[in-house]
Each structure stands twice: as C-alpha cells, then as structure tokens.
C-alpha positions, 0 to 999 in steps of 0.5 A, spaced: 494 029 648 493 026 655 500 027 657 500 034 655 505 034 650 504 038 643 504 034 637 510 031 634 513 035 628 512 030 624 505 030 624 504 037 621 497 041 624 494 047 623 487 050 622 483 048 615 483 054 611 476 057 610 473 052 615 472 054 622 473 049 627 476 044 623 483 042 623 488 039 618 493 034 619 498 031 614 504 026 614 509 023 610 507 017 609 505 018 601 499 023 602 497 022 608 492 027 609 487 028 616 481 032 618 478 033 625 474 037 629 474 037 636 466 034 639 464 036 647 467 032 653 465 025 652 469 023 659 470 028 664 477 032 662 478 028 656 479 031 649 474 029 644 475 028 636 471 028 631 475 025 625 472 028 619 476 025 612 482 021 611 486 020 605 490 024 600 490 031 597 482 031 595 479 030 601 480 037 601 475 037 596 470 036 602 473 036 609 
C-alpha cells in the first residue's frame, strides 16, 4: 500500500455485500478468507486497517 501499487491479482478484494464499509479479501490457499475496514489515520499519511475476521467461508457469518 505504501508504494501505491494496487493489490496483487491473487488477493481478490472487493466491498462485502450488505455491509457498508467492510471489505472481503480472499485467496487460494484453502479457504483463505479475510474481513477489514479502514480506521482513521494513526500516523499521518498512512493507511489504517482494521482486521474484522479471518478463516474460511463462515466468517461470512459475522463479518
């Protein structure tokens, strides 16, 4: 992120269906799964996430 680059193909990212503000990631290594949301700037300039959930499809469940 710091450099400015999008995130690589292999990391799928998109907006979580029904849930403003919360974004999915997932990848292929089994059912890897991902939530997060973005926080306010901790350090000036920098992007700041917030990891919800991670584990397979039934962190869906509750993002």
């Amino acid at each position: 992120m710091k450099a400015g680059r999008p995130f690589r193909k292999s990391l799928r990212i998109s907006m979580l269906s029904g849930q403003p503000g919360i974004y999915e990631m997932t990848w292929d290594m089994p059912d890897g799964r991902a939530t997060f949301m973005y926080g306010s700037e901790q350090i000036p300039g920098e992007p700041h996430i917030i990891w919800r959930r991670i584990g397979g499809h039934d962190i869906f469940d509750h993002p």
